[in-house]
VEXVEXZA-251483 format. One line per 2 residues: number of its first residue (from 1); for each residue x, z, y of N, C-alpha, C. Coordinates in steps of 0.2 Angstrom, whole numbers. Layout:
# residues N
NUM> X:Z:Y:X:Z:Y:X:Z:Y ~ ...
//
This chain:
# residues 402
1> 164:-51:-71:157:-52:-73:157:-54:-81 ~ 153:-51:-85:154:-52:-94:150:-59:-95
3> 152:-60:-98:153:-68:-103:148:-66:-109 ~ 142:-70:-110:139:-68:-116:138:-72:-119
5> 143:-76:-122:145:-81:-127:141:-81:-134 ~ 137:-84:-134:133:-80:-142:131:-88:-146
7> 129:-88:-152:125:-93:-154:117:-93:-156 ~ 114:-89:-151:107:-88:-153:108:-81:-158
9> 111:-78:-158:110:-73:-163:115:-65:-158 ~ 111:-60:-163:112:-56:-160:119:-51:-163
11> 120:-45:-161:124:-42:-165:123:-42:-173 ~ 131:-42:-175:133:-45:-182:130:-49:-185
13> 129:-55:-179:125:-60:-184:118:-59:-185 ~ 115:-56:-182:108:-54:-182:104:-58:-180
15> 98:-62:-181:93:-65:-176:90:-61:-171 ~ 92:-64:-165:89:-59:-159:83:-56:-158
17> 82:-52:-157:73:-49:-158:69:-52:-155 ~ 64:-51:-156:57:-54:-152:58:-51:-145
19> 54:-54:-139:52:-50:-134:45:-45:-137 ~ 47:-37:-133:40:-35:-135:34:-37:-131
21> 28:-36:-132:22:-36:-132:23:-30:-125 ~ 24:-26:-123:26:-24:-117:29:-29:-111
23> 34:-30:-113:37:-37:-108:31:-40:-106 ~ 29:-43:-112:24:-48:-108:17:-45:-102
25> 14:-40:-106:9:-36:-101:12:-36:-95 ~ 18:-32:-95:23:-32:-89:20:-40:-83
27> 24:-45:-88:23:-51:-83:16:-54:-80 ~ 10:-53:-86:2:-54:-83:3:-49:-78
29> 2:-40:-79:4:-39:-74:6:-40:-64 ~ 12:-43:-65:16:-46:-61:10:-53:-59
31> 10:-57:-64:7:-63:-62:0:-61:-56 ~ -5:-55:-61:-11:-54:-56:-10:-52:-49
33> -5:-48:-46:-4:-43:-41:1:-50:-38 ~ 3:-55:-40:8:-60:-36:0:-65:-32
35> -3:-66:-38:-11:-71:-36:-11:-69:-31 ~ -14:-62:-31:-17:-58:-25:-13:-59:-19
37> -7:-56:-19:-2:-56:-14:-3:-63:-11 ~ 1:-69:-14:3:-72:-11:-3:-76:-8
39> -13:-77:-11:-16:-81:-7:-19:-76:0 ~ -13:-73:2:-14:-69:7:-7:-71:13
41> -3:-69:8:4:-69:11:6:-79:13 ~ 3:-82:10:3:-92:11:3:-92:17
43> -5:-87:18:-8:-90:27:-7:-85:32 ~ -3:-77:28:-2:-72:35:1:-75:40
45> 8:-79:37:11:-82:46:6:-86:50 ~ 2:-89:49:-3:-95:53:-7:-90:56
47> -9:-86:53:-16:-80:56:-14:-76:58 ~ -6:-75:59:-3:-69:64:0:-72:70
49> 1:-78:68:5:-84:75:-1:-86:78 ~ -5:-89:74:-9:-93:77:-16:-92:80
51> -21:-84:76:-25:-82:77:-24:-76:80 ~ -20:-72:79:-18:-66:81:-13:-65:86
53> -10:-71:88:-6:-73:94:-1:-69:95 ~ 5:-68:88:11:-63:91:16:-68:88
55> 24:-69:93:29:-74:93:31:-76:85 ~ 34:-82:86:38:-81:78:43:-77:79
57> 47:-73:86:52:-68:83:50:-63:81 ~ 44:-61:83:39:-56:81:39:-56:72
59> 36:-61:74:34:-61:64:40:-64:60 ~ 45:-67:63:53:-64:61:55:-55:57
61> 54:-53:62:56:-46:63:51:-42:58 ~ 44:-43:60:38:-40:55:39:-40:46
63> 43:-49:46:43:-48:38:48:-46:37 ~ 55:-45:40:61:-43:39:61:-36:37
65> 58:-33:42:54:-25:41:51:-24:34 ~ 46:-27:34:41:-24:30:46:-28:23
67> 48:-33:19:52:-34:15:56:-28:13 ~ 59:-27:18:66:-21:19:62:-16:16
69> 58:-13:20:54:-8:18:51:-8:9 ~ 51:-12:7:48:-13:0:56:-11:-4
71> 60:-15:-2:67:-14:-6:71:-7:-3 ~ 67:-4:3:72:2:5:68:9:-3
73> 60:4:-2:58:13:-3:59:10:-13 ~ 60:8:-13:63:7:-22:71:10:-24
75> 76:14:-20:78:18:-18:76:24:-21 ~ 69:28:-17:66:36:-19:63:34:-25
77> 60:28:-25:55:29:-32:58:28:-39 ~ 66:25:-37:70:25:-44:72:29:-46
79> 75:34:-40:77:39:-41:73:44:-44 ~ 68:44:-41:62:50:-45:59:47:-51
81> 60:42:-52:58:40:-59:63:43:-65 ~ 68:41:-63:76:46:-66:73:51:-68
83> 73:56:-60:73:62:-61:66:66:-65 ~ 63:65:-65:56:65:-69:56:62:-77
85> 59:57:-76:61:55:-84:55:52:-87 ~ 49:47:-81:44:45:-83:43:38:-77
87> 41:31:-77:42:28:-75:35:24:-75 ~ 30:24:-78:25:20:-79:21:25:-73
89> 20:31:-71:15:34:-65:17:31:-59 ~ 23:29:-57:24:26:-51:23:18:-50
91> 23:15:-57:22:10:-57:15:8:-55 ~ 11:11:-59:4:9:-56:3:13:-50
93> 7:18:-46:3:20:-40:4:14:-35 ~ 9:11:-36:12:6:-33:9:0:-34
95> 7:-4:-36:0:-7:-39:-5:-6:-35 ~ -7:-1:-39:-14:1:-33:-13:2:-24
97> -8:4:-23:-8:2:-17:-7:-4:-12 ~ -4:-8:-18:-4:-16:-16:-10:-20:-16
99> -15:-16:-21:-23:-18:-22:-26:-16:-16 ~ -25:-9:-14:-30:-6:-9:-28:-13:-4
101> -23:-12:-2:-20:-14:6:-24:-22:9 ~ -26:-24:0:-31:-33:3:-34:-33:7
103> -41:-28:6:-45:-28:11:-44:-28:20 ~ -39:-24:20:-40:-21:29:-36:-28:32
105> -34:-33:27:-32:-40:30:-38:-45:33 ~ -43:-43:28:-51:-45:29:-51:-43:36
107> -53:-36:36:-54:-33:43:-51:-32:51 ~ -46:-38:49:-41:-36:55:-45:-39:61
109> -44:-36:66:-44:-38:74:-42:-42:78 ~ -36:-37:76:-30:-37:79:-23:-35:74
111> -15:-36:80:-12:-38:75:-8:-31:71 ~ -13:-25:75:-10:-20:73:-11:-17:67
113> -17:-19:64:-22:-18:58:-16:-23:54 ~ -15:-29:53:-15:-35:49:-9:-29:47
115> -3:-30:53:5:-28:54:4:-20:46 ~ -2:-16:50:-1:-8:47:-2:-10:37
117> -7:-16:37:-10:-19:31:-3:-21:25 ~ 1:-24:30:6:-31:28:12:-24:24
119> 13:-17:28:18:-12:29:14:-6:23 ~ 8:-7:22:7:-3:16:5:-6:9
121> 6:-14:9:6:-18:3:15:-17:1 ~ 19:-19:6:25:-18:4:28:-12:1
123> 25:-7:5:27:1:2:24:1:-4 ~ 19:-1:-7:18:0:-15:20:-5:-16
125> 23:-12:-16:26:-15:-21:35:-8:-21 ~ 40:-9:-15:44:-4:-15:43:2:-20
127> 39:5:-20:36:11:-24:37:9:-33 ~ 34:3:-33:33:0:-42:41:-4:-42
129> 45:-5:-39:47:-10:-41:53:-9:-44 ~ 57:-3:-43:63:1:-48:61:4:-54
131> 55:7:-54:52:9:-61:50:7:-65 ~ 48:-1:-62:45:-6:-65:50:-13:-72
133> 56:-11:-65:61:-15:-69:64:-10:-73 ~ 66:-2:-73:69:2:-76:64:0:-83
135> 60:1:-82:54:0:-88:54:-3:-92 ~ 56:-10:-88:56:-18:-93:62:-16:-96
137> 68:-14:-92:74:-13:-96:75:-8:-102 ~ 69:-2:-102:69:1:-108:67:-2:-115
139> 60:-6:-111:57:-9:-116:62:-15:-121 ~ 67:-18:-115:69:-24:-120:76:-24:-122
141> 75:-27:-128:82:-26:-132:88:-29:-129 ~ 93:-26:-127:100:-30:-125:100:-35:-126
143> 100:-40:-133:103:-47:-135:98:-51:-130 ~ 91:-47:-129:87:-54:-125:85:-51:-118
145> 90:-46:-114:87:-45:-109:87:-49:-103 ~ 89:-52:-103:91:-59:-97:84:-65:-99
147> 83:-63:-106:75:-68:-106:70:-62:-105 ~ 69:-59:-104:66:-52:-105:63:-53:-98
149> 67:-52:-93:69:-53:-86:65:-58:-84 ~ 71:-65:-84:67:-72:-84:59:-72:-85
151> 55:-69:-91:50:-70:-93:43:-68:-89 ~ 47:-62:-84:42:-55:-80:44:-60:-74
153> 49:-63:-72:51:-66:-64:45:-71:-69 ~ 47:-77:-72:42:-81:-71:36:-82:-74
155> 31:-77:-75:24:-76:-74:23:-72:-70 ~ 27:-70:-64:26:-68:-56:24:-73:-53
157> 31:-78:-54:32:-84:-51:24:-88:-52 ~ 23:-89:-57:16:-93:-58:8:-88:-54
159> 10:-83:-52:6:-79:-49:7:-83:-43 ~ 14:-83:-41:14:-83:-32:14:-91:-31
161> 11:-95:-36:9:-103:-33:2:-103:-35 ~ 0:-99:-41:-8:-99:-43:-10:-97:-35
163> -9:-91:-31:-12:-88:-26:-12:-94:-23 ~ -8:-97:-18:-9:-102:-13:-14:-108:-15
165> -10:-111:-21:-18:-115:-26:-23:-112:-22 ~ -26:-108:-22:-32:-105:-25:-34:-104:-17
167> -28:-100:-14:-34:-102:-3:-30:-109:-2 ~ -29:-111:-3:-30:-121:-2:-35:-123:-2
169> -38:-122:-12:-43:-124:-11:-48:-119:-7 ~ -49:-114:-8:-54:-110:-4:-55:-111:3
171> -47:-112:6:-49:-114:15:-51:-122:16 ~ -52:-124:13:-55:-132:12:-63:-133:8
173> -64:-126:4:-70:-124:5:-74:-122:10 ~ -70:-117:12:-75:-114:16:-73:-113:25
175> -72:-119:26:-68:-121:35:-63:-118:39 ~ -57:-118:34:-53:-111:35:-54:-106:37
177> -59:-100:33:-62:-95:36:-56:-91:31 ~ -51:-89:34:-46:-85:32:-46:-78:32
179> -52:-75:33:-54:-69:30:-60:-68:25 ~ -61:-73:22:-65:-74:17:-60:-74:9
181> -54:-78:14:-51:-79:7:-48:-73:7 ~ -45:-68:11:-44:-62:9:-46:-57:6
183> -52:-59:6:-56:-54:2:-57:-56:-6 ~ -57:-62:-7:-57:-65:-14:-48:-60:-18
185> -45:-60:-13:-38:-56:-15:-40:-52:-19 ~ -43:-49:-16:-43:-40:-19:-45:-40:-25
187> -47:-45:-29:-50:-47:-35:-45:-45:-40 ~ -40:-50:-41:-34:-52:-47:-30:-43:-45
189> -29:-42:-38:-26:-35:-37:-26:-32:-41 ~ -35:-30:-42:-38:-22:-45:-37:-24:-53
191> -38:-31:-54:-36:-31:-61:-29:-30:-65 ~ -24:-33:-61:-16:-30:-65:-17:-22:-62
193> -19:-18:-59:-18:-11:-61:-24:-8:-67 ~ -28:-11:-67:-32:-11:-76:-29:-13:-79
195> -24:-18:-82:-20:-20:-85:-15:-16:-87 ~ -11:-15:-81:-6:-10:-84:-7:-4:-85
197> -14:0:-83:-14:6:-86:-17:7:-93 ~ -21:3:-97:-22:1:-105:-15:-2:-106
199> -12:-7:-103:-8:-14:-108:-1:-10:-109 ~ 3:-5:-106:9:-3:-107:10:3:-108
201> 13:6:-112:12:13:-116:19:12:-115 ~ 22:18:-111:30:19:-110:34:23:-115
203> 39:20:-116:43:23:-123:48:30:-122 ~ 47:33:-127:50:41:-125:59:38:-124
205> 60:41:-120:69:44:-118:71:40:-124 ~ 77:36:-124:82:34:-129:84:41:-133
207> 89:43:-127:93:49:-130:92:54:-130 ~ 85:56:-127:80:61:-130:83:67:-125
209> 86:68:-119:91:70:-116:84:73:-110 ~ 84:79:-108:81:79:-101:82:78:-97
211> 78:75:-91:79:74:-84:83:78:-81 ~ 88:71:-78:93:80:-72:93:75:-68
213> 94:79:-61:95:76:-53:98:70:-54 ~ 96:64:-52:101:58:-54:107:57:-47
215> 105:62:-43:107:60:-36:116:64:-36 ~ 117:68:-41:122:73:-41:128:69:-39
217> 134:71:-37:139:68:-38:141:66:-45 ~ 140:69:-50:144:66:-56:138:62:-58
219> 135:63:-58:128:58:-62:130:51:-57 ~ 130:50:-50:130:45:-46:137:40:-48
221> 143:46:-52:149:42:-52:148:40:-58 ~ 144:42:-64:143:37:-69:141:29:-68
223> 140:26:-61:138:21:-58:143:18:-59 ~ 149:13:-62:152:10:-61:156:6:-58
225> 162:3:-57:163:-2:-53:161:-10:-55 ~ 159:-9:-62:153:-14:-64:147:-16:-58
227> 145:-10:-60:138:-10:-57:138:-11:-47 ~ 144:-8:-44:144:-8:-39:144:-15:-38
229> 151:-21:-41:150:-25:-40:143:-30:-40 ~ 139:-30:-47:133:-33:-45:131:-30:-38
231> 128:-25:-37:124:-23:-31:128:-26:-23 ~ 135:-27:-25:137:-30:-17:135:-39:-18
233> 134:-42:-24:135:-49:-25:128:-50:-23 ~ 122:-44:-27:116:-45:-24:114:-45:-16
235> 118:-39:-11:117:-41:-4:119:-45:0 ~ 124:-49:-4:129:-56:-1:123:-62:-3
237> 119:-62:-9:114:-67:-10:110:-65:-6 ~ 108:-59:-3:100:-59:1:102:-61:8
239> 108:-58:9:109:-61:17:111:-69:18 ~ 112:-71:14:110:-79:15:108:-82:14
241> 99:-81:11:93:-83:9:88:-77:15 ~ 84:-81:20:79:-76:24:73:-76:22
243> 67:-74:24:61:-73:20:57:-81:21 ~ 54:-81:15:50:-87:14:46:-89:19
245> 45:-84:23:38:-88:27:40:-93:33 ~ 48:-93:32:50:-98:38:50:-104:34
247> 49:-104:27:48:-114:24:42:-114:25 ~ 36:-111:25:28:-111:28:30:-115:36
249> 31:-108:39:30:-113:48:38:-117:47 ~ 40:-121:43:45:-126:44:40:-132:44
251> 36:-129:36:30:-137:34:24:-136:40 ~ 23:-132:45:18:-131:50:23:-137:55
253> 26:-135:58:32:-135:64:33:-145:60 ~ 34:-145:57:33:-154:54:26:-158:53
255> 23:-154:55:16:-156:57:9:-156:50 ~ 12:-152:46:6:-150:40:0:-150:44
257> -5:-151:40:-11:-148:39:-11:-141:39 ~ -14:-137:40:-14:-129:41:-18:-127:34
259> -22:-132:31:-27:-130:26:-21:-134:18 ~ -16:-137:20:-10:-139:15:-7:-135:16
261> -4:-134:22:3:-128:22:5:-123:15 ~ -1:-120:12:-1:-115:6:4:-119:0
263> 4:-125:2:7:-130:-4:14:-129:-4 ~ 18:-129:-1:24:-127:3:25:-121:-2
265> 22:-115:-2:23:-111:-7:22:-112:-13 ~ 17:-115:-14:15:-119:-23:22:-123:-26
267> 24:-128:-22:31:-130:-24:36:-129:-26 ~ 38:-122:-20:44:-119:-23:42:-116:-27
269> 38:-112:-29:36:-107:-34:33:-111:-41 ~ 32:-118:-43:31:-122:-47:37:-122:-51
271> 43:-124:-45:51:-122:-48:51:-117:-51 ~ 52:-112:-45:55:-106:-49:52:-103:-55
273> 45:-103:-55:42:-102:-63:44:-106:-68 ~ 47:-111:-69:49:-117:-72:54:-117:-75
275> 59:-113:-70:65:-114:-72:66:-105:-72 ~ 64:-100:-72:67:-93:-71:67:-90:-80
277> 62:-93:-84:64:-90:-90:72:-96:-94 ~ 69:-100:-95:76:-105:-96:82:-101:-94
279> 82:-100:-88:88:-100:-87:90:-93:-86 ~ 85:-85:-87:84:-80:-91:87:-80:-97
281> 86:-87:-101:88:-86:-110:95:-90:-108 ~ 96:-94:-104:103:-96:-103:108:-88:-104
283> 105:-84:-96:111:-79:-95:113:-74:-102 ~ 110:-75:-106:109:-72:-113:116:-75:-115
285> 119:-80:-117:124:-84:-119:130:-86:-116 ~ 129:-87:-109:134:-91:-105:137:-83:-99
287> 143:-88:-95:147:-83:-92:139:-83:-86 ~ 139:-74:-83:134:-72:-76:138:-75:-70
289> 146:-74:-70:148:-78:-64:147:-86:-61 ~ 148:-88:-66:147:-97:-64:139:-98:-63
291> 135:-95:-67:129:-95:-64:128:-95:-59 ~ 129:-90:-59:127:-84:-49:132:-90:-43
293> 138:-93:-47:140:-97:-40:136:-104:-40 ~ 134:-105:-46:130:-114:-48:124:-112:-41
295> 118:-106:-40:114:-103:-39:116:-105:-31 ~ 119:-102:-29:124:-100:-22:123:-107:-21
297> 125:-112:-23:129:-119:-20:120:-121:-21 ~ 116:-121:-24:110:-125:-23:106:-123:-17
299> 110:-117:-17:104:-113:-10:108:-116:-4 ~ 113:-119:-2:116:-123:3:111:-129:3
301> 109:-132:-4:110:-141:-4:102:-139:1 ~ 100:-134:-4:91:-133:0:92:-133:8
303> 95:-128:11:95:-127:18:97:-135:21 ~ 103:-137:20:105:-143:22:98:-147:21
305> 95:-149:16:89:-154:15:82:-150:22 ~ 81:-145:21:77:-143:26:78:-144:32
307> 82:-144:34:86:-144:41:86:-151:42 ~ 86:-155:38:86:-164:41:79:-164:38
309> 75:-161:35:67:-163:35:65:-167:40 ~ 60:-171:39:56:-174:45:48:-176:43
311> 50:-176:36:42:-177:33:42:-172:27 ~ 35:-177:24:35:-170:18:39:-172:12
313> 40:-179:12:45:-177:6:54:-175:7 ~ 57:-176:10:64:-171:11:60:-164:12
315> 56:-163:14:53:-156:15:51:-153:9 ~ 47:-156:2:46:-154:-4:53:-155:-7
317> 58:-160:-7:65:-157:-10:67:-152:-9 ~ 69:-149:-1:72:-144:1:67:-139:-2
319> 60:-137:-3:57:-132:-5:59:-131:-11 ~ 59:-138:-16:59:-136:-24:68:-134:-26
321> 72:-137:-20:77:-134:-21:81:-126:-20 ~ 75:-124:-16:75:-117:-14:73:-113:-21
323> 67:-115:-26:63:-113:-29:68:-111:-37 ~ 75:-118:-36:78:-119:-42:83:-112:-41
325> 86:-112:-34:91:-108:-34:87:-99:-36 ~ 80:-97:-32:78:-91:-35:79:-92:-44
327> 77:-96:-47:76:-98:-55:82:-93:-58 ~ 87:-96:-54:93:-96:-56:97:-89:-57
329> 95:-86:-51:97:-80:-51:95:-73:-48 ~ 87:-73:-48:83:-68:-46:85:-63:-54
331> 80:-66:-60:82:-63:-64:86:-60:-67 ~ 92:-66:-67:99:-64:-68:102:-59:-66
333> 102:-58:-57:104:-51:-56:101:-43:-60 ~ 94:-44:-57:93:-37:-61:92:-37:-68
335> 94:-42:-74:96:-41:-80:104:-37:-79 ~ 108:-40:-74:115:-37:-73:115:-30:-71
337> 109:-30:-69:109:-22:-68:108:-17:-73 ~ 104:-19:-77:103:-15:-82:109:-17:-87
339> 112:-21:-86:119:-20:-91:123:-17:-90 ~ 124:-14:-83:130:-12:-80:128:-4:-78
341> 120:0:-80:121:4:-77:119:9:-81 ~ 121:15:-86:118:19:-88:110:20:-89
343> 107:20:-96:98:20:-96:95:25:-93 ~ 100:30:-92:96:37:-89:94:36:-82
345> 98:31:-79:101:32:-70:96:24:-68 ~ 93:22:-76:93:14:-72:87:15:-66
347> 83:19:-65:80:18:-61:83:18:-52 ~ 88:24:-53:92:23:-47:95:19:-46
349> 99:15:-52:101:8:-49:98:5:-48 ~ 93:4:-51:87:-4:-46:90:-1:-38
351> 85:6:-38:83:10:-31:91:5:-27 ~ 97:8:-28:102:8:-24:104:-2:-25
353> 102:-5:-27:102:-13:-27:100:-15:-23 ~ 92:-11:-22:86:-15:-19:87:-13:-12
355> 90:-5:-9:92:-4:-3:96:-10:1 ~ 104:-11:-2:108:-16:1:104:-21:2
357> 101:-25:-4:97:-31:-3:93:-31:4 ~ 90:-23:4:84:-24:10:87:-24:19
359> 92:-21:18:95:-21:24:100:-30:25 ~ 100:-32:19:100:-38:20:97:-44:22
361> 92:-43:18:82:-46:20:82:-44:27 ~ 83:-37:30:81:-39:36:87:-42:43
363> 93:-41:41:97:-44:44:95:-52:45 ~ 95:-55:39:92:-60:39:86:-65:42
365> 83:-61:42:76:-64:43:76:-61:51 ~ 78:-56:54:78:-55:61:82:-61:63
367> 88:-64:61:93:-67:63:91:-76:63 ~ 87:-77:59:82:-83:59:76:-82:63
369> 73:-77:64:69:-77:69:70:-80:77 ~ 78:-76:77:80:-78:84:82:-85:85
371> 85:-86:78:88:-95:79:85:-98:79 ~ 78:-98:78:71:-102:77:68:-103:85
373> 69:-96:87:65:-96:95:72:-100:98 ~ 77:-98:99:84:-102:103:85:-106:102
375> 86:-111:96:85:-115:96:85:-121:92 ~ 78:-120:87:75:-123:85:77:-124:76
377> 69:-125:74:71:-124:67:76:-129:63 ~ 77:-134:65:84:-135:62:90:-130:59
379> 91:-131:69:99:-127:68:97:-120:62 ~ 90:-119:64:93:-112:60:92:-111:51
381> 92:-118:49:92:-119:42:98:-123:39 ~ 102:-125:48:111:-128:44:112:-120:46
383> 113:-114:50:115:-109:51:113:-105:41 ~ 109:-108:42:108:-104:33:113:-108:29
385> 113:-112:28:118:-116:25:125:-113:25 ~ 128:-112:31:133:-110:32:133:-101:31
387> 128:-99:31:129:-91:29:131:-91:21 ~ 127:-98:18:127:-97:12:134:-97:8
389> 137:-103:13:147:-106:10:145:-99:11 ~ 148:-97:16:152:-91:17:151:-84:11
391> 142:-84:9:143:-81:4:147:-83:-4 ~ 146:-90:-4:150:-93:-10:154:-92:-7
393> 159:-91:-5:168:-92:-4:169:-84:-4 ~ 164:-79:-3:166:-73:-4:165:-69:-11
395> 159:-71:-14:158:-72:-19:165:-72:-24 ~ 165:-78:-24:171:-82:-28:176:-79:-28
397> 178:-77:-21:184:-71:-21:183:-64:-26 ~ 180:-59:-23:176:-57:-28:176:-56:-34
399> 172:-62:-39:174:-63:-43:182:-62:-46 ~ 188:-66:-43:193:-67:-44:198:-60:-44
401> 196:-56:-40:198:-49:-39:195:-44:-46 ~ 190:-45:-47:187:-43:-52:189:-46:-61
//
């Protein structure tokens, strides 16, 4: 892993450049479609458990899927942004599709509707989300891409606690009527896809080179064993972190209010917006290794804290500890991707990052599904713990062969 030893200054002693004005749209952006999502995504598990009456292995399996699904189809749409040699059209169609999919949450019946809604919000994040980071990576300069990064995770980040904020208050307005608040969603949606189509203007080709198949064998072998390692360190972090909505029904399961529960989300993502650009401008200077394992080891101390919860405050630890370890190394990874991988290809590389990841999301989150129904959510947050050594001690090794 490279060591970016600096003292605030860039090559030859240069002061580091500004983030551009793209970056930042990028992150509004990101912050409006997270609002949306998440005062939707807070209450999906209670209105698909609760009102719509299908198991938690069920909604184990649903998110692990549909997660998956968002990181498998980031895969075709990096690729094709490559090969196309344009990445801002897929970004907004993927957007807009995150916009459209609020409504028919309003509409649902049953859990067929909710499930098809939940599987075509992910397909457009998947869709935006290789050529979205390809994007950020063209736009920002090397010396500050690790704060470039940082900056986009953490005004997402402050999206995805604004949203729960916001159905808190509105399911305490209006007697938990949770498909009212659904429909309030659609709002923030449609406006980051008006945003990004005025606020980002995509920059011509570096090397002014035309698009060629990025899928070729010699194009694919310009991938390095750089870059490989990130992509296997990122599927070793996914598979020992499973999807958020089992720290929602942990805070149910310990006896929350159903009209609090949303806070639970606001917490950790209080952290992780808190701490994801700090330590973005950290990766800028210091070794990516020791980070990424500092990361790893906080994501144990969270599990072990949830696991012996019994109220809400070990329960708010363990969340905000969960919130530090994303902080820590969400950005940081995909900064490493763009360091490690060709400008021409970066889109594939998201794509081929986000595949491993997603096959690890769902291993994951299937695999806490069933410890949660067998037996009981405890164990299956000391089981996360221990998936997690296991990813540090392999990690490290890793590392040490590298």
């Amino acid at each position: 892993m490279p060591n970016h030893e600096t003292n605030g200054l860039g090559a030859a002693g240069l002061p580091r450049p500004h983030l551009p004005t793209a970056v930042w749209v990028l992150g509004f952006v990101s912050l409006l479609m997270d609002v949306s999502s998440e005062m939707i995504h807070s209450l999906l598990p209670m209105f698909l458990v609760g009102t719509l009456g299908i198991s938690v292995l069920a909604l184990g399996l649903i998110e692990g899927i549909a997660e998956s699904t968002a990181l498998i189809a980031k895969v075709f749409s990096g690729v094709l942004s490559d090969w196309v040699g344009r990445r801002k059209g897929l970004a907004v169609l993927g957007y807009a599709m995150g916009a459209l999919s609020k409504p028919a949450f309003a509409l649902a019946q049953g859990a067929g509707v909710a499930v098809a809604a939940r599987f075509f919000d992910r397909l457009g994040k998947g869709i935006r989300g290789a050529p979205r980071d390809a994007l950020l990576a063209d736009v920002a300069p090397p010396e500050v891409r690790g704060a470039a990064f940082g900056l986009r995770q953490s005004l997402d980040t402050v999206g995805a606690f604004v949203g729960p904020l916001v159905a808190t208050a509105l399911m305490l307005a209006w007697s938990q009527d949770y498909r009212a608040v659904f429909w309030v969603a659609v709002v923030p949606g449609l406006l980051a896809v008006g945003l990004l189509i005025v606020g980002v203007h995509e920059p011509p080709r570096a090397d002014g080179a035309k698009p060629t198949n990025p899928i070729r064998r010699e194009a694919l072998a310009r991938l390095g064993g750089a870059y490989w390692r990130v992509v296997s360190v990122g599927a070793v972090f996914t598979l020992a972190r499973f999807s958020e909505a089992f720290l929602v029904l942990r805070a149910q399961q310990l006896g929350v209010a159903a009209s609090w529960v949303p806070m639970v989300m606001v917490a950790m993502n209080v952290v992780y917006s808190a701490t994801a650009y700090p330590f973005g401008r950290l990766a800028d200077r210091v070794d990516h290794g020791r980070l990424l394992a500092l990361g790893l080891a906080v994501l144990v101390a969270s599990d072990l804290v949830l696991a012996g919860a019994t109220g809400w405050p070990l329960l708010l630890v363990g969340v905000a500890l969960w919130g530090l370890h994303m902080g820590m190394t969400q950005g940081l990874l995909a900064a490493m991707v763009a360091d490690t991988a060709p400008a021409d290809l970066r889109g594939t590389a998201y794509g081929f990052f986000n595949l491993l990841s997603g096959v690890a999301m769902l291993i994951a989150s299937a695999l806490a599904g069933w410890l949660w129904g067998a037996f009981g959510p405890g164990f299956t947050f000391y089981a996360g713990a221990g998936f997690a050594l296991v990813a540090l001690a392999g990690f490290m090794g890793l590392r040490r062969r590298a």
